[in-house]
C-alpha positions as a printed Julia matrix, in Angstrom:
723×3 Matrix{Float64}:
   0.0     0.0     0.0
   2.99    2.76    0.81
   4.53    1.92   -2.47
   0.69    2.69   -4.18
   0.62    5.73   -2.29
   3.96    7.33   -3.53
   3.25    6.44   -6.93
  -0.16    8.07   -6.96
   0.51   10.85   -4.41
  -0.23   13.69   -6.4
  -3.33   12.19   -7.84
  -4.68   11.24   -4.55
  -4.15   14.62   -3.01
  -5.92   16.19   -6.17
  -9.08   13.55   -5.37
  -9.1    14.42   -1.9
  -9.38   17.82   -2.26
 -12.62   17.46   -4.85
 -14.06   14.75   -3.15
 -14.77   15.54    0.54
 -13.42   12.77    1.68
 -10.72   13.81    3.72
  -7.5    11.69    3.77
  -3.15   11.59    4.16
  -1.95   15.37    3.03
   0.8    13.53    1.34
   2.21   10.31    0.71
   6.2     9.12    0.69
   7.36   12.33    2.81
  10.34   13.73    1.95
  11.73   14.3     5.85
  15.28   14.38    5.67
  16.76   14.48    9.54
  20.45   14.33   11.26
  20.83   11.41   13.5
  24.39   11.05   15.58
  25.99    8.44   14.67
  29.24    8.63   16.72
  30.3     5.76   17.85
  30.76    5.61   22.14
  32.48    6.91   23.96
  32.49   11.01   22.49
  35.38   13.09   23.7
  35.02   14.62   27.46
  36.42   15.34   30.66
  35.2    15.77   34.19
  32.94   12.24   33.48
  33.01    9.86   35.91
  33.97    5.93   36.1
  33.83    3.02   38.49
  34.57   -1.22   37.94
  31.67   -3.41   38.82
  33.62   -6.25   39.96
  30.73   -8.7    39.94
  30.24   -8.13   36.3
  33.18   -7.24   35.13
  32.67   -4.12   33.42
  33.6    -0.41   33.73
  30.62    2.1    33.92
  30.86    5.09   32.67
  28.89    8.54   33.21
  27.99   12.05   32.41
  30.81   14.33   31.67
  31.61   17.98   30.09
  31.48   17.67   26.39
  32.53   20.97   25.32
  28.76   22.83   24.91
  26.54   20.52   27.32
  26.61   18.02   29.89
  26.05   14.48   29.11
  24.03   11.73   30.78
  24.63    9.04   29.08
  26.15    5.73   31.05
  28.23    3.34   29.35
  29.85   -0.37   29.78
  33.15   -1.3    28.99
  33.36   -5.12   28.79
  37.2    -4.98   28.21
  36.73   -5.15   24.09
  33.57   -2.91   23.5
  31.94   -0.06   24.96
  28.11   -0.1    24.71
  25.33    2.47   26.1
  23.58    0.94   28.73
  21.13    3.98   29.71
  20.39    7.66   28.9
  17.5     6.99   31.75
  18.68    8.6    34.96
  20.65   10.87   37.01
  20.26   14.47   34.89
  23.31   15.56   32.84
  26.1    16.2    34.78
  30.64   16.77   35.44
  32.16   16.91   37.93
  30.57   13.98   40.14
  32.09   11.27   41.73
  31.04    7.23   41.74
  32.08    4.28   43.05
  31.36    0.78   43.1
  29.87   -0.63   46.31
  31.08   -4.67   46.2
  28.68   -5.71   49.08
  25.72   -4.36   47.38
  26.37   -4.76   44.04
  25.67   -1.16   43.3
  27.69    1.58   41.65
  26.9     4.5    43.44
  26.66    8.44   42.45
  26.94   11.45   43.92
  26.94   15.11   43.01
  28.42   17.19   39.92
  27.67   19.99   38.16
  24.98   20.95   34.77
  26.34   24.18   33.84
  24.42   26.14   36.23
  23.08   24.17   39.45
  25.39   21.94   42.08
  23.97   18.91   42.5
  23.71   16.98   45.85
  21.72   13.76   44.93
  22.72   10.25   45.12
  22.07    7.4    42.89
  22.62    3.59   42.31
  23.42    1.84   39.1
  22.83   -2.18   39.02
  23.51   -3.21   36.09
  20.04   -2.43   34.23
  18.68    0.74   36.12
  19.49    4.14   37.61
  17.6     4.64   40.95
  17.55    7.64   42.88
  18.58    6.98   46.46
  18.94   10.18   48.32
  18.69   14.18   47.86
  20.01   14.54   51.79
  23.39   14.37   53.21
  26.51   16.51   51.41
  25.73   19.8    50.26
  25.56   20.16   47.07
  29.04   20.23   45.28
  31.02   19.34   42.19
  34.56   18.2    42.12
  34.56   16.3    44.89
  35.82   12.4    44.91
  34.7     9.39   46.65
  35.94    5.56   47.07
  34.49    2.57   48.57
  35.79    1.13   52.01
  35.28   -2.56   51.23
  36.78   -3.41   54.82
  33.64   -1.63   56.73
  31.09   -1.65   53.48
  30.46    2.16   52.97
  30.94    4.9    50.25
  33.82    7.68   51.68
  33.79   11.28   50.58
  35.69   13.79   50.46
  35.6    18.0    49.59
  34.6    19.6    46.66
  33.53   22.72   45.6
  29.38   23.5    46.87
  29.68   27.28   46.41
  30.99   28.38   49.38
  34.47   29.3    49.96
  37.06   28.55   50.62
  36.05   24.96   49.14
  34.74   21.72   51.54
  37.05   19.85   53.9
  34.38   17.35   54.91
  34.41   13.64   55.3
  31.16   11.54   55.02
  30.01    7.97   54.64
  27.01    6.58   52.57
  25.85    3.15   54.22
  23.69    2.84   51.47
  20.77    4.17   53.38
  22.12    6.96   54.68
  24.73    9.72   54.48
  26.59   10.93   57.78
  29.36   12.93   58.47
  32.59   11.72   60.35
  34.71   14.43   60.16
  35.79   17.88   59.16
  39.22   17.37   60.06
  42.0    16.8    58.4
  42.72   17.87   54.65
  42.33   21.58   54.02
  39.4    22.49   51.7
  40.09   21.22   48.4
  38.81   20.41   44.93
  39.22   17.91   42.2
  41.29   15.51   43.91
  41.6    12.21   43.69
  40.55    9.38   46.29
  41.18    5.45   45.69
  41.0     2.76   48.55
  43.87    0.65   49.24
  42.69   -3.06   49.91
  45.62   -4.38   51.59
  45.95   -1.77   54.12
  42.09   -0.78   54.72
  42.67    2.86   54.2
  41.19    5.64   51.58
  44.41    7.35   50.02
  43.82   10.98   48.84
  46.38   13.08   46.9
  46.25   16.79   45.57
  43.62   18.93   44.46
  43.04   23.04   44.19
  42.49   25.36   46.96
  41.62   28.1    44.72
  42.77   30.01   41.54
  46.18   30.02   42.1
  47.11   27.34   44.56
  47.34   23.41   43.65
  48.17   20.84   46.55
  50.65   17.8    46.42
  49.91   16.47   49.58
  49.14   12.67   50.8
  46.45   11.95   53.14
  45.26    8.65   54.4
  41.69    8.15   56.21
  41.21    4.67   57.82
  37.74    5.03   59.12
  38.14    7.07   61.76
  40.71    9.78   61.87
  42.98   11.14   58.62
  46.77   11.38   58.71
  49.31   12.94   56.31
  51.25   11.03   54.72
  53.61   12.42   52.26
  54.18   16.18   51.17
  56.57   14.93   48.22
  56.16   12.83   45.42
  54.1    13.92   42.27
  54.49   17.93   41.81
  50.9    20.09   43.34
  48.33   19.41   40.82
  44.2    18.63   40.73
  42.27   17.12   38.33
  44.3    14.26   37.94
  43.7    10.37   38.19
  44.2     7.74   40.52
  43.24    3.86   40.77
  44.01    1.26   43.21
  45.86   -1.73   41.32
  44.96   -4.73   43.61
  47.21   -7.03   42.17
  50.02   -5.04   43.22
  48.86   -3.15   45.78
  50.04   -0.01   44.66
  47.98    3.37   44.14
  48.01    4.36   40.36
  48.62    8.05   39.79
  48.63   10.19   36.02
  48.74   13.27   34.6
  46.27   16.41   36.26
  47.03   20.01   35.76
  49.69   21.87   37.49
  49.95   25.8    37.83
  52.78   27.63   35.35
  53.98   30.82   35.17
  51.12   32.18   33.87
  48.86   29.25   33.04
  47.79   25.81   33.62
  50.37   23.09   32.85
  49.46   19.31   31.82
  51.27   16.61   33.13
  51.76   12.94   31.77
  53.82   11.5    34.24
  52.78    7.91   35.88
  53.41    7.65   39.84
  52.78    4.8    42.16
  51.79    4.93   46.11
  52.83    1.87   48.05
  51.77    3.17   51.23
  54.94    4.5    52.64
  56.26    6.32   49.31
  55.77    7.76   45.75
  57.65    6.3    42.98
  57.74    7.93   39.09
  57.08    4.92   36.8
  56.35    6.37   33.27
  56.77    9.79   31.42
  55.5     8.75   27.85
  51.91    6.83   27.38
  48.96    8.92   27.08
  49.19   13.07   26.53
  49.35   15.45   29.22
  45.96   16.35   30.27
  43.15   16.65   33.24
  39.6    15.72   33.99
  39.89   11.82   32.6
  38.82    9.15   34.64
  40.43    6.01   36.12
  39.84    2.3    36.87
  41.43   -0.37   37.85
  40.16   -3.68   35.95
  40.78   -6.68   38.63
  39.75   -9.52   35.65
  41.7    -8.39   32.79
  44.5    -6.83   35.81
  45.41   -3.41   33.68
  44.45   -0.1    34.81
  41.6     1.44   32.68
  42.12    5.52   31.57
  39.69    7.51   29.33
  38.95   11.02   28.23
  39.99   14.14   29.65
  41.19   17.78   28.34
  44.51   17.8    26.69
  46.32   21.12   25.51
  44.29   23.87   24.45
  40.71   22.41   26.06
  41.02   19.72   23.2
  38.74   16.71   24.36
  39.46   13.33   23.85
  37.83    9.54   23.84
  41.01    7.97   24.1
  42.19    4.94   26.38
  44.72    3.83   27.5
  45.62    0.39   30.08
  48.95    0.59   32.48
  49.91   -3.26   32.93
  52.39   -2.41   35.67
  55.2    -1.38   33.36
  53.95   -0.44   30.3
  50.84    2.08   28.87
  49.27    0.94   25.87
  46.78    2.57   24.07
  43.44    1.67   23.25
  41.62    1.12   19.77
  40.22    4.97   19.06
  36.83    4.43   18.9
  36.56    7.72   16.29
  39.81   10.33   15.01
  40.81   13.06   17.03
  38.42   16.01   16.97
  39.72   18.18   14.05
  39.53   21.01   12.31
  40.23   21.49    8.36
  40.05   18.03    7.29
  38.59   16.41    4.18
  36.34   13.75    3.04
  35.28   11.79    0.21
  33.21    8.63   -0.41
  34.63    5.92   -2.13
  31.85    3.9    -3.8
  33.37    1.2    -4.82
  34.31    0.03   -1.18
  31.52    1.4     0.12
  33.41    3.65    2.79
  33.61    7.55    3.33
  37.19    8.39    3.38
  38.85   10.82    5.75
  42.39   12.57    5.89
  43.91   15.2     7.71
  43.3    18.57    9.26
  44.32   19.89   12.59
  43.69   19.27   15.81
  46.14   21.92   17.82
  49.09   20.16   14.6
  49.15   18.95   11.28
  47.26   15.48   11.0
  48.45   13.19    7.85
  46.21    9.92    9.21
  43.99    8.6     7.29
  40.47    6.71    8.38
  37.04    5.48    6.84
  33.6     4.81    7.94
  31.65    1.62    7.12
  28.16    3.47    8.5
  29.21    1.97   11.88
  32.62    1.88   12.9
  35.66    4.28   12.37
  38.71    2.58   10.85
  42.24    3.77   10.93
  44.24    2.45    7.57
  47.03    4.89    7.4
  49.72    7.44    8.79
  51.34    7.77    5.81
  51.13    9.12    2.49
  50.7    12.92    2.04
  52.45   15.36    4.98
  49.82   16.11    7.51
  48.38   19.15    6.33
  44.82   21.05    7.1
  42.32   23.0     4.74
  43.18   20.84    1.73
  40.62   19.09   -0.71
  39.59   15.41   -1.4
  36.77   13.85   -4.07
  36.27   10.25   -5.45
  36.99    9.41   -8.94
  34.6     6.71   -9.54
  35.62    6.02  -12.68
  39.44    5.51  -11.92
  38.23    3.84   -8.19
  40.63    6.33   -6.41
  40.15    9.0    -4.13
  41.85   12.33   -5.12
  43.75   14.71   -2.69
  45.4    18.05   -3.7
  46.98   20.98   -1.7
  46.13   22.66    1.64
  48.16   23.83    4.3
  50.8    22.82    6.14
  53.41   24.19    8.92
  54.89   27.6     9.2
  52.55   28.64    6.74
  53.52   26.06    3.83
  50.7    26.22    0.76
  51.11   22.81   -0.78
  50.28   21.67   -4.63
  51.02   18.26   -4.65
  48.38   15.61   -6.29
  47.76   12.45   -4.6
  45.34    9.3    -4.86
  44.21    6.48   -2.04
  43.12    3.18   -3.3
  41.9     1.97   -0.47
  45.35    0.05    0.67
  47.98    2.79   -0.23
  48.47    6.64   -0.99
  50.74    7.35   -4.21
  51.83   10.76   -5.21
  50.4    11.44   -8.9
  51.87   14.98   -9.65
  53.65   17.97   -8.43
  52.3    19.95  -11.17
  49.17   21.86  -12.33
  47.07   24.15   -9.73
  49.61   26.55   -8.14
  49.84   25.75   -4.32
  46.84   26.51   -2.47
  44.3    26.15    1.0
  41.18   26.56    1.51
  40.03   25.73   -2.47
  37.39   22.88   -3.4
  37.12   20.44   -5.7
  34.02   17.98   -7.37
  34.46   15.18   -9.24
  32.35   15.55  -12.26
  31.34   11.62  -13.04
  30.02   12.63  -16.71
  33.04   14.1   -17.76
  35.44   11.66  -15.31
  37.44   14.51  -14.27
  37.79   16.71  -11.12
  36.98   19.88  -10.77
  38.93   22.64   -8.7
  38.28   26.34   -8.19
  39.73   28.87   -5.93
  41.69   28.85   -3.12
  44.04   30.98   -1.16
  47.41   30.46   -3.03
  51.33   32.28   -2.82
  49.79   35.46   -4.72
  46.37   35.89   -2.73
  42.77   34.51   -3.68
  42.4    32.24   -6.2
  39.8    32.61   -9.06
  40.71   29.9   -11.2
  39.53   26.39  -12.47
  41.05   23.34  -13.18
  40.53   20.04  -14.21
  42.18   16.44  -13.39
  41.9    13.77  -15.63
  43.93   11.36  -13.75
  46.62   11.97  -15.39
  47.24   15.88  -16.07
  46.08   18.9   -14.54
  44.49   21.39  -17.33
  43.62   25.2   -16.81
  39.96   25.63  -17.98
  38.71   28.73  -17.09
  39.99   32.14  -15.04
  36.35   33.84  -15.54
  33.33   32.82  -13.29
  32.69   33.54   -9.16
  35.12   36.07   -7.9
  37.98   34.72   -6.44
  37.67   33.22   -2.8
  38.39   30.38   -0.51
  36.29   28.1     2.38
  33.55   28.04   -0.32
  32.55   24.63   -0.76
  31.26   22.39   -4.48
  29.1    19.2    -5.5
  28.33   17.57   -8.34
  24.98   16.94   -9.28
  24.57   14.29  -11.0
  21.09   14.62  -12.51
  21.43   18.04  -13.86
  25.57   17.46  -14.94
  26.78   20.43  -13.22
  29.19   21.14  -10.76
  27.46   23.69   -7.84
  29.36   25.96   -5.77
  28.83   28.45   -2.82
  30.07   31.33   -0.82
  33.25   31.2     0.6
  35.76   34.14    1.78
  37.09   36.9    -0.17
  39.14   39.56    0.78
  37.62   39.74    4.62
  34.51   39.17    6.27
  32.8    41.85    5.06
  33.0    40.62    1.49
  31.75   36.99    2.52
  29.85   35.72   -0.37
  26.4    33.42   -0.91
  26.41   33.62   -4.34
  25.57   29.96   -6.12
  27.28   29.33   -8.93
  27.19   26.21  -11.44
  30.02   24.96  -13.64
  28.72   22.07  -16.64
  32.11   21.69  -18.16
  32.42   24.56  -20.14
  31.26   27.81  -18.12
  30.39   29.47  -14.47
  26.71   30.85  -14.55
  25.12   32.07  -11.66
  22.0    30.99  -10.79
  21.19   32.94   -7.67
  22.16   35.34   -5.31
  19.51   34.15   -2.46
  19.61   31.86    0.2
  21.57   30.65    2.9
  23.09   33.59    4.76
  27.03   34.58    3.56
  29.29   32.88    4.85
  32.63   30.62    4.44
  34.19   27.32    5.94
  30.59   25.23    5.18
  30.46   21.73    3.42
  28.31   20.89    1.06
  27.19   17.34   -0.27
  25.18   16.33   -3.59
  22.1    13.42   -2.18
  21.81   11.39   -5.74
  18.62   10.05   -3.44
  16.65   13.0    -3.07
  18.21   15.17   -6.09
  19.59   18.12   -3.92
  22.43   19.36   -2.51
  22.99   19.27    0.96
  24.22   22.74    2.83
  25.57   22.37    6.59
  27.25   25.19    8.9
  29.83   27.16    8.45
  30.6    30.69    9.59
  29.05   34.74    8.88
  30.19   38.11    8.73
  29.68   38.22   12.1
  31.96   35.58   13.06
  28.53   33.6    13.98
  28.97   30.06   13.6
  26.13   28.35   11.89
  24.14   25.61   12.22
  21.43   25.62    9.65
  21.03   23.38    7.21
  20.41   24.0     3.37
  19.16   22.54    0.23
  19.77   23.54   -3.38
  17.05   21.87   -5.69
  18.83   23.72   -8.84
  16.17   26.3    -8.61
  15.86   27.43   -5.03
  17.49   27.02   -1.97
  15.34   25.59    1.19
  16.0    25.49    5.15
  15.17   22.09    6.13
  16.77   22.05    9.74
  18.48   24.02   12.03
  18.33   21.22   14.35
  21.25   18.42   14.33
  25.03   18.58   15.0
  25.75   21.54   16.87
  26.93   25.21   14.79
  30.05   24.27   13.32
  32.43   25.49   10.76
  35.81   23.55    8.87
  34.05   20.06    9.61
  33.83   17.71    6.41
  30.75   16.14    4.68
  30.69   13.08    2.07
  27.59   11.57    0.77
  27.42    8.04    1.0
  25.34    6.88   -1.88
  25.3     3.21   -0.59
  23.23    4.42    2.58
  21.7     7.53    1.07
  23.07    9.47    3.79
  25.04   12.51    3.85
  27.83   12.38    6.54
  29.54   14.6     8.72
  32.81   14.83   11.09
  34.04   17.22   13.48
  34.73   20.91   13.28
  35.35   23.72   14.83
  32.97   25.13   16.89
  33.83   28.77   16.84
  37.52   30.02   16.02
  38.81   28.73   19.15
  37.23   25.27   20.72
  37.12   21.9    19.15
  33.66   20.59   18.19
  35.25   17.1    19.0
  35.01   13.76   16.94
  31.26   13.47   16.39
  29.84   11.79   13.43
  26.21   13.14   12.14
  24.34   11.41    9.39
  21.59   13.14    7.39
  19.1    10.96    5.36
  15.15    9.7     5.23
  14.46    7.38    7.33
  13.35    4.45    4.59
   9.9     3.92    4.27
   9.14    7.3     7.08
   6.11    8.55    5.12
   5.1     9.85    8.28
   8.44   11.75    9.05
   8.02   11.0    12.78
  11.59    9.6    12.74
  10.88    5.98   12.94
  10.06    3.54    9.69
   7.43    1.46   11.74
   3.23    0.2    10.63
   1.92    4.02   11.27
   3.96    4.62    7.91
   1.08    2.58    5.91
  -0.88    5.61    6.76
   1.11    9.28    7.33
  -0.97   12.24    8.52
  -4.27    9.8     8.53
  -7.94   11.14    9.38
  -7.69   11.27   12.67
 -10.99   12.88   13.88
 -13.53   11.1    16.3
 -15.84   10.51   13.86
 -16.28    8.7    10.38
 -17.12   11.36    8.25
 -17.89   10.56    4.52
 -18.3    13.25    2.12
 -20.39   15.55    3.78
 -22.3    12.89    5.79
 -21.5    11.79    9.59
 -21.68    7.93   10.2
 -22.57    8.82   13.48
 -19.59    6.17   14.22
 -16.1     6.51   16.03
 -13.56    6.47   13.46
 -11.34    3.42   14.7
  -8.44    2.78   13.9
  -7.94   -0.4    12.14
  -4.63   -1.49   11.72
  -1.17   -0.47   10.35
  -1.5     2.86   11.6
  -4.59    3.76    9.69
  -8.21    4.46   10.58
 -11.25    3.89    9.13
 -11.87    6.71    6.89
  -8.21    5.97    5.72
  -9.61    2.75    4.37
 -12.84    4.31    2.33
 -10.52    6.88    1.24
  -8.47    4.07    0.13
 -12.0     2.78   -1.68
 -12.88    6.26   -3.54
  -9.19    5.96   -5.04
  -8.61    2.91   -5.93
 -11.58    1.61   -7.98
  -9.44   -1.0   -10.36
  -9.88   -3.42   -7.38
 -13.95   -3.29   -6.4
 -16.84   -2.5    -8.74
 -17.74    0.5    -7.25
 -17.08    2.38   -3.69
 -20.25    0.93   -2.0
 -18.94   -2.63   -2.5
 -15.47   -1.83   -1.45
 -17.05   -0.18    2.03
 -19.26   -2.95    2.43
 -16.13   -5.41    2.29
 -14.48   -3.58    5.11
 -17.18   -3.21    6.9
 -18.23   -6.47    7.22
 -14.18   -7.2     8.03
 -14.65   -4.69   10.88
 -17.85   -6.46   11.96
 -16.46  -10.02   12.33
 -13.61   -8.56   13.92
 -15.44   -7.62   16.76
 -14.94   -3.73   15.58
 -18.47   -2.5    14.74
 -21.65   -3.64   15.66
 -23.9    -4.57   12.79
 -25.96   -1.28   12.76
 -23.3     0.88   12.65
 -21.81   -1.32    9.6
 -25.3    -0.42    7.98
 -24.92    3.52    8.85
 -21.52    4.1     6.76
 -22.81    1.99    3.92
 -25.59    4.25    4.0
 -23.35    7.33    4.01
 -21.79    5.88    1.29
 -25.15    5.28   -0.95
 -26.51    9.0    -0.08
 -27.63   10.73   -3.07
 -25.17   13.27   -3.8
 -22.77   12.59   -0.83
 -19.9    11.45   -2.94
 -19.02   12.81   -6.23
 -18.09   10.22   -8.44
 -14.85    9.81  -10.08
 -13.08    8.33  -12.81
 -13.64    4.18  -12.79
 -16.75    4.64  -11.24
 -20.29    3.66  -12.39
């Protein structure tokens, strides 16, 4: 029936409107929506992690992710990380958990959702958040907790609730009940770190901040009744670092956290062990400096767990890494680095989108691809990392193209180079003069590739080239002005290459102009639209027969988040709902899935967008465009009112619905159109109502009222196909 409906939906809307019989406003929607696709765990710091020993996983929760809180929880079963719940505490950083052995609980407390301190506590067993308590600590973020196995309660410590200076309180959940057992012994601190030693039946605490300017490096001990100081040497002052208990050493595991500089913040990376009596520096390589990850210590697989945090510059990460007792290694990345700058192109052929470069605080030269599910890293070498370059797939050669973009100390590159699939090989040195911050199209009529623009040695580009796979040939020097950070498709169904905005001489002279190349000439085919602006992407949907326009950045130095489709006539908004404003991300169009995809970004000049991948598509078979392809599809924006109404003549019965989403007058709607099957619309009726009968659905006399509805002189006009 849905495949009926798309092919007749104009005529059908046309018959409903002369008819009176009231039915879908349209059939086979065209709802295009963004769906995130990035595989778990996303880049953050200041989340929060504990081992459930009985299960043997890590869980995971909540953390900063650069523009919100999350509250998502994950599992880590030592090989996969899956997401178990976004059901529970509210989003949240800056909180504290641990996992309770006795009760088989992983317990929460605290953090922070941009605006409000939180002071509530929760449980996680396995399946479901429940809330346990909104009494006890004040409300506080950057706190830290550990569980006393020895005498079966939760201990914590500090944090930061508003006041200062900060909290130098000590309390124990029971799992009933909070109380406090001292406010003695460290001074008022924040983000510190806690972990319980096992073997000696104490809760070791190192570090934290006591304000602005001042970071601690002192070593506490608390063994249920009183603290003592342990240790004022060891790892330099610091807070927000990590810290584990390693059971099958019996050592506490110490890394990186942020020191104070000169006249900054200072990352550290070093690895330091606590055997009770003194600190010893392990490692100085393994993962990057940074702060705000979280730590575990994994007692079946016997490594120490490390995720996330905030490396140089506020750059997050989803990183891990495992400490075996000797040795970091690191973790499969679940996604690449968040980036900025960085191309992509889908390779057909394989099936893949394709993904090199761009800059994440340096030059990237790594190159990955996406299945639709999974991020794969195939290569770190081939081209010199670089940023702002351009990419397209030849599908008629089966290679993906790269040429120029920018490298260090200001470097404009012009080298060619192809991927096919297994190896990058430099094609040419010649052609284009070097250049960033151009765009290119592959043109699958013609087989070539198309370039214009750029920013090259002499200043904005205006030119256009073509690659043949072989040699680089000047076509044109006439056309849009010259510019770079515009962006190009090709669409296939009209043969032309399209182009938009971009920069050109500052950002007062940002353009959102569209022009279209078909192989001999620029025209311009309108000057209306999205808003000017530069460092968008832009992807042809051979699906839908538009091209796709996402983000990018205005006069204004407002970063967008709109998105845009060019039908070869007009430009339309279609969302400005999705990924969040972005500008120097990537997009591909993966023809395979009829989705067009999206990575990373900038999120204004300054802070990572991190690694998340977006998807934008039709749901298949979502004629009702309520995001789900499901049985209310047979029937999108069905008649819906209380009463059977036919024509201009009330059945006097409720209009039921009657399966697959649609209703009765759905069904004598689906009589008046559809005559080639029943002799005439008072038959077809009387079919389905004597279905709806023996079905339990009417009684007999209200069968006999719509069939007389039906049979009313005048009621229903008649249409073609009807006697």
């Amino acid at each position: 029936m849905t495949s009926l409906r798309r092919v007749l939906g104009v005529f059908l809307l046309t018959v409903f409107a002369t008819s009176g019989v009231e039915g879908p406003a349209a059939f086979g929607a065209d709802c295009p929506r963004w769906v995130d696709r990035t595989p778990p765990p996303e880049p953050r710091a200041n989340h929060a992690m504990a081992y459930d020993s009985a299960r043997n996983v890590t869980v995971y929760f909540g953390g900063w992710q650069g523009l919100l809180q999350s509250s998502e929880t994950l599992e880590f079963d030592g090989t996969t990380w899956t997401q178990v719940s976004e059901i529970g505490p509210s989003p949240r950083s800056s909180h504290a958990m641990a996992y309770d052995r006795a009760r088989g609980v992983t317990v929460l407390f605290g953090g922070y959702d941009g605006s409000v301190y939180k002071g509530d506590t929760w449980e996680w067993d396995g399946a479901t958040w429940t809330q346990r308590s909104t009494s006890g600590p004040s409300p506080r973020y950057g706190h830290a907790i550990a569980y006393d196995s020895a005498r079966g309660v939760t201990v914590l410590f500090g944090g930061n609730d508003g006041s200062y200076p900060y909290r130098d309180d000590t309390w124990e959940w029971d799992g009933m009940t909070w109380t406090v057992r001292s406010t003695t012994g460290p001074s008022p601190r924040v983000r510190h770190a806690m972990a319980y030693d096992s073997a000696r039946g104490v809760t070791v605490l190192f570090g934290g901040g006591a304000g602005y300017v001042t970071r601690l490096g002192d070593t506490w001990e608390w063994d249920g009744t009183t603290w003592t100081q342990r240790s004022t040497s060891g790892p330099s002052p610091r807070y927000g670092h990590g810290m584990t208990y390693d059971g099958s050493r019996r050592v506490t595991l110490l890394f990186g956290g942020s020191e104070l500089g000169a006249h900054f913040a200072v990352l550290t990376g070093d690895t330091w062990e606590w055997d009770g009596v003194t600190w010893t520096l392990r490692s100085t390589t393994g993962p990057s400096p940074r702060y705000g990850h979280a730590m575990v210590y994994d007692s079946a697989r016997r490594v120490a767990l490390l995720l996330g945090g905030a490396q140089v510059s506020y750059l997050l990460t989803s990183e891990s890494w495992e400490w075996d007792g000797a040795t970091w290694t690191s973790g499969s990345e679940p996604s690449p680095t968040p980036r900025y700058g960085h191309a992509m192109a889908y390779d057909s052929s394989r099936g893949v989108t394709v993904l090199f470069g761009g800059n994440d605080g340096s030059y990237m030269g790594d190159t990955w691809e996406w299945d639709g599910i999974v991020w794969t890293q195939r290569s770190t070498t081939g081209p010199r990392p670089r940023s702002s370059l351009a990419m397209v797939y030849d599908s008629a050669r089966g290679v993906t193209v790269l040429f120029g973009g920018g490298g260090t100390s200001g470097t404009r590159l012009g080298d060619t180079w192809e991927w096919d699939g297994t190896s990058w090989a430099q094609r040419s040195a010649t052609g284009p003069s070097p250049r960033y911050g151009h765009a290119m199209a592959f043109d699958s009529e013609r087989g070539v590739t198309v370039l214009f623009g750029g920013f090259g040695i002499d200043g904005y580009d205006g030119d256009t080239w073509e690659w043949d796979g072989t040699n680089w040939t000047e076509r044109s020097v006439t056309g849009p002005s010259p510019r770079l950070f515009h962006a190009m498709g090709y669409d296939t169904a009209r043969g032309v290459v399209v182009l938009f905005g971009g920069y050109s001489q500052s950002r007062i002279h940002l353009a959102g102009d569209t022009w279209e190349w078909d192989g001999s000439s620029w025209a311009q085919r309108s000057a209306t639209g999205p808003s000017a602006r530069y460092t968008l992407a832009m992807a042809y949907d051979s699906a839908r027969g538009v091209t796709v326009l996402f983000g990018g950045e205005d006069s204004l130095q407002y970063t967008m988040g709109d998105t845009w489709e060019w039908d070869g006539i007009a430009w339309t908004q279609r969302s400005t709902t999705g990924p969040g404003p972005r500008l120097r991300h990537a997009m591909a169009y993966d023809s395979t899935r009829a989705a067009a995809v999206t990575f990373s970004g900038d999120t204004d000049a300054y802070t990572g967008s991190g690694n998340d991948t977006w998807e934008y598509s039709t749901p298949p078979s979502d004629d009702d465009c309520d995001g789900t392809a499901n049985d209310e599809d047979a029937c999108p924006d069905s008649d819906l009112r209380d009463k059977l109404i036919i024509g201009h003549c009330d059945t006097g019965v409720r209009n039921e619905l009657v399966g697959d989403g649609c209703t009765m007058g759905d069904r004598v709607a689906e009589c008046l159109n559809d005559p080639k099957n029943h002799d005439d619309l008072a038959n077809c009726v009387g079919e389905w109502t004597m279905e709806w009968v023996n079905n339990g659905i009417l009684y007999r006399e209200e069968a006999a009222a719509i069939r007389g509805c039906v049979r009313a002189p005048g009621t229903i006009p008649r249409q073609a196909g009807q006697r």
